[in-house]
C-alpha positions as CSV (number, residue, x, y, z in Angstrom):
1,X,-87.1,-81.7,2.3
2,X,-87.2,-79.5,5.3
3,X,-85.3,-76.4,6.0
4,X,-82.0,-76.4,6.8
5,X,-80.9,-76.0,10.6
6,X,-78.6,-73.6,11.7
7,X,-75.0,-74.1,12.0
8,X,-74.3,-74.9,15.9
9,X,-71.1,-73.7,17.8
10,X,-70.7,-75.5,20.7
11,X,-67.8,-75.1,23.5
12,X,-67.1,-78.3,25.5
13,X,-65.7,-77.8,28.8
14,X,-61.9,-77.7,27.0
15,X,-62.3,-74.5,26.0
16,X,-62.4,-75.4,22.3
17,X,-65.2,-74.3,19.4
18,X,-66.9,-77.2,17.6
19,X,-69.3,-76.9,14.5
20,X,-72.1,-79.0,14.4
21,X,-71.7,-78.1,10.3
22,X,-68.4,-77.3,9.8
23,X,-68.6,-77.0,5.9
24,X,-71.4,-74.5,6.4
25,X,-69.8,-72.6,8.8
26,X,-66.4,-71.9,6.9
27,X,-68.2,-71.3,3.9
28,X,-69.9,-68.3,5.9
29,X,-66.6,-67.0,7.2
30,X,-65.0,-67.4,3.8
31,X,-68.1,-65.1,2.2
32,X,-68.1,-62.6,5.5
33,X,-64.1,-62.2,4.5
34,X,-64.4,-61.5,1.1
35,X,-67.5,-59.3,1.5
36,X,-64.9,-57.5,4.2
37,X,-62.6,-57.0,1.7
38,X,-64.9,-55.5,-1.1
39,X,-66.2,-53.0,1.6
40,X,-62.3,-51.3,2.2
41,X,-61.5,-51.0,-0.8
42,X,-59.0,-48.3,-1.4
43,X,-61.6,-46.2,-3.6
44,X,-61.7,-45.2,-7.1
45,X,-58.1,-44.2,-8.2
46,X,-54.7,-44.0,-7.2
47,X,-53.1,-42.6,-4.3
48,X,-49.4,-40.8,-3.8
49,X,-46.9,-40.7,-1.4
50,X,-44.8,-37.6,-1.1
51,X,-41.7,-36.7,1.5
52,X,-40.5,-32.9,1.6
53,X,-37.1,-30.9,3.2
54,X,-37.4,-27.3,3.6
55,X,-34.1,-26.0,2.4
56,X,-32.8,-22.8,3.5
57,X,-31.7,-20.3,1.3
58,X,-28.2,-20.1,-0.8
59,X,-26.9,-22.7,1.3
60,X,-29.3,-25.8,0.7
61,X,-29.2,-26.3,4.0
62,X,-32.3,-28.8,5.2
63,X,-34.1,-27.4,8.0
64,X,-35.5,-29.1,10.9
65,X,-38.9,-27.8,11.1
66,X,-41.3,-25.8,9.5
67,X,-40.9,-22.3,11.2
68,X,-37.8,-20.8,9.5
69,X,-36.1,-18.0,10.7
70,X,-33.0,-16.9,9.7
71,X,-31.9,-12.6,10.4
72,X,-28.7,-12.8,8.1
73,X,-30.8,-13.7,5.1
74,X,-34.1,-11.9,5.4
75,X,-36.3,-15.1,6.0
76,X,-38.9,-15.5,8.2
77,X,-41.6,-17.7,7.2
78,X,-43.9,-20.5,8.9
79,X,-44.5,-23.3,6.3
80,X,-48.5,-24.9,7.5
81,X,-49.0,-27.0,4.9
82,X,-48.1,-28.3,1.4
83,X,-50.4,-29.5,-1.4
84,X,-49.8,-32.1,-3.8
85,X,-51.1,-30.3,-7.3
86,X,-51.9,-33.0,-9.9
87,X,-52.3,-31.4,-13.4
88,X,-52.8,-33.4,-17.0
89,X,-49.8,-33.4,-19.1
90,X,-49.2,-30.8,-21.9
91,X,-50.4,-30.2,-24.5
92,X,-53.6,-30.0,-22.2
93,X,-54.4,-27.1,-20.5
94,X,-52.8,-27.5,-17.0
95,X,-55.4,-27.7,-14.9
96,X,-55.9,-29.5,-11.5
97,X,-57.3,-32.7,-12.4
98,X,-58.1,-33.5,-8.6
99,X,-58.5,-31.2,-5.4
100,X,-56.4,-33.1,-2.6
101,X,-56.6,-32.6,1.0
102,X,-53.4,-30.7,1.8
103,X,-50.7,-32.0,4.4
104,X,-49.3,-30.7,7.8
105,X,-45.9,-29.4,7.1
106,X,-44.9,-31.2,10.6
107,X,-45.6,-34.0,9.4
108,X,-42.2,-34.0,6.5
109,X,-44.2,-37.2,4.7
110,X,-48.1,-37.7,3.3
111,X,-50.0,-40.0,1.3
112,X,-53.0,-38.5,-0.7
113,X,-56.7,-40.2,-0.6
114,X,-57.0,-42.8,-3.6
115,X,-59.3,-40.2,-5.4
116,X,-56.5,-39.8,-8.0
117,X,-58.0,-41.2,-11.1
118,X,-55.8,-43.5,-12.9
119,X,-53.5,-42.2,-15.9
120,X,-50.3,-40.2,-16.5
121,X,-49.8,-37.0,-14.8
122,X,-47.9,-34.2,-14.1
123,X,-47.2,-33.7,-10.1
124,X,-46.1,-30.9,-8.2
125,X,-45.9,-30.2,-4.6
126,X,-46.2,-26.3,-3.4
127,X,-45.9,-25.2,0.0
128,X,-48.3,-22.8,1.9
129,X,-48.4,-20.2,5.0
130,X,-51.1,-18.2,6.9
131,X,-53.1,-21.5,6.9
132,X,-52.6,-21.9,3.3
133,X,-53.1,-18.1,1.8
134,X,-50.3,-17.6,0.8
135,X,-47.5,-19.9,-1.4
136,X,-43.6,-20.0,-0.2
137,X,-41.0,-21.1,-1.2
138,X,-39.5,-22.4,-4.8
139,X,-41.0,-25.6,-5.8
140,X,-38.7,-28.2,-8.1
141,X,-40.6,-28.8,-11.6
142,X,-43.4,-31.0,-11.8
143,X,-42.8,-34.7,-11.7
144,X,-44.4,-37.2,-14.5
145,X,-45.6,-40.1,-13.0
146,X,-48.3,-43.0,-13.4
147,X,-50.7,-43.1,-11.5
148,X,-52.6,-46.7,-11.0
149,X,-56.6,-47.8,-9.5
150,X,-55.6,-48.8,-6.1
151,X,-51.4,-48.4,-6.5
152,X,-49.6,-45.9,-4.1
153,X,-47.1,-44.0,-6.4
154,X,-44.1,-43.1,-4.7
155,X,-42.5,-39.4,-5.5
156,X,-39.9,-40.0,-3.2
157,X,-38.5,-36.7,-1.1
158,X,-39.0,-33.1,-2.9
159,X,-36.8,-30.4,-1.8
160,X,-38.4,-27.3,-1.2
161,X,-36.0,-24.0,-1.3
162,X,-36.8,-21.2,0.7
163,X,-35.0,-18.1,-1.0
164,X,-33.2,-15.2,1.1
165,X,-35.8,-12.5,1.4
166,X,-38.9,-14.5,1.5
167,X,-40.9,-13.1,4.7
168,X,-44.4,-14.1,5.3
169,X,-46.2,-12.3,8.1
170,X,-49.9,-13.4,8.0
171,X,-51.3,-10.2,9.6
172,X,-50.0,-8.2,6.7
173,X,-50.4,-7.9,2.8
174,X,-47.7,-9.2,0.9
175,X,-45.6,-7.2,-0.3
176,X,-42.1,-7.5,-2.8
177,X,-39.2,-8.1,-0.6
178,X,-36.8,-5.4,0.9
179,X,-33.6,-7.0,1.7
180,X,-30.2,-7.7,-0.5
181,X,-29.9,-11.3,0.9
182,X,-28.0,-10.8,3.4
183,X,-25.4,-9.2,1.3
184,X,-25.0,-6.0,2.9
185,X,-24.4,-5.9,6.8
């Protein structure tokens, strides 16, 4: 028995693709789509998806962006980004289990990588000024969710508070705040 030939596409003057071997031929698309599909897999864990609302101060009020600044009630910050801080439930030690990329504040939504591996953690977003220096703002408790190989968990949207007094300016130290609130005039 001889070699076999090569499948043979051939386009008649219609305009359509005929297979000389046309079992061969999807058999070779068939293998080319799974081998496709192996090759994007997500990776080797779980992702998460995350939305946030900057609140503002005593009055819950969501802001529109990320730069808040607001005289009456001392704050003055720029939020740059927010991480996603993914910690083993108690009694371990709370450590990060995973170091995430962080997301653009702008942005109000992320999804992590899926480097998360799977399992039950505790998740917490934090947000971040002077390119990520510094925390701001008050963070809900963490959130205990599953986290499945190549599942996007959904946390839904995480309100962020920023508190009266909380002014971040990069160029400077931090420092312990020096206003009432707002309280006095």
């Amino acid at each position: 028995m001889g070699a076999p030939s090569p499948a043979v596409i051939t386009v008649p003057s219609g305009g359509r693709a005929r297979s000389g071997r046309p079992r061969e031929t999807l058999r070779a698309l068939a293998l080319l789509a799974l081998l496709g599909v192996a090759c994007s897999s997500p990776g080797d864990g779980g992702a998460v998806l995350v939305r946030w609302r900057l609140l503002v101060g005593p009055t819950g009020v969501p802001h529109s962006d990320c730069s808040i600044s607001e005289p009456s009630l001392g704050i003055d910050v720029t939020v740059d980004t927010l991480r996603l801080i993914v910690s083993d439930l108690p009694p371990a030690p709370p450590d990060e289990v995973v170091t995430l990329p962080p997301f653009r504040c702008i942005a109000s939504e992320g999804t992590t990588p899926f480097k998360i591996p799977p399992g039950d953690y505790q998740l917490r977003l934090q947000a971040y000024a002077c390119g990520g220096q510094r925390s701001v703002g008050l963070s809900p408790p963490p959130l205990v969710r599953s986290v499945r190989l190549g599942e996007i968990t959904n946390l839904g949207a995480i309100a962020i508070l920023i508190p009266p007094c909380e002014t971040i300016r990069c160029d400077q130290p931090e420092t312990p705040p020096t206003c009432d609130g707002g309280t006095t005039p």
